[in-house]
N, C-alpha and C positions, 0 to 999 in steps of 0.2 A: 736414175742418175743422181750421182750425189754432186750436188753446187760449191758447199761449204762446209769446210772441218771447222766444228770447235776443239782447238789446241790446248791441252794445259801442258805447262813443263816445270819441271822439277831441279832441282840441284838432286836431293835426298826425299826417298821415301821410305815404306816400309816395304808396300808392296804395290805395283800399278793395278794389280785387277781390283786389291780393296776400294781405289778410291776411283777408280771406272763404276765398279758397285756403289759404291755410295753417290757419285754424280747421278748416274742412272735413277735410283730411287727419290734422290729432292728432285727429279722431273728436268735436268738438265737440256738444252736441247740438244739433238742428234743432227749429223753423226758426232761421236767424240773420240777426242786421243788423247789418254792420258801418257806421257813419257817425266822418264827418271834417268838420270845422269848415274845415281846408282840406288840401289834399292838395297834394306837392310833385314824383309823378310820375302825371299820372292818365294815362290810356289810355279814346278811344273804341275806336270802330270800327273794325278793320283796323289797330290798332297806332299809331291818330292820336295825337295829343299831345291832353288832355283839358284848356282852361283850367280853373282850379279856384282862383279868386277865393275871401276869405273872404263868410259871407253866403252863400253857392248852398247849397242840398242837394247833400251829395256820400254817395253811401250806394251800398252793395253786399246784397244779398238771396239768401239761400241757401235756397230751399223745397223739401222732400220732395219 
């Protein structure tokens, strides 16, 4: 059971999964959610290029 999200939020980033990684490795605690308003490098699947329009949900989820 998860109790508490740590939230971070953004206006701008480059990309949510980079700084969900990098939260993750300084030892952050979990769970976390990184969200962006808009992102300026996102990344799908296999390294695609991620449109990332303002307005979409752009968020990264880090769970135990």
């Amino acid at each position: 059971m998860i109790d508490h999200w740590h939230i971070h939020s953004f206006e701008i980033l480059s990309s949510t999964q980079d700084v969900a990684k990098q939260y993750l490795n300084e030892g952050r605690p979990l769970p976390l959610a990184v969200q962006a308003d808009m992102q300026t490098s996102g990344r799908g699947r296999s390294g695609h290029k991620w449109v990332s329009s303002k307005g979409n949900l752009l968020a990264s989820l880090v769970i135990p």
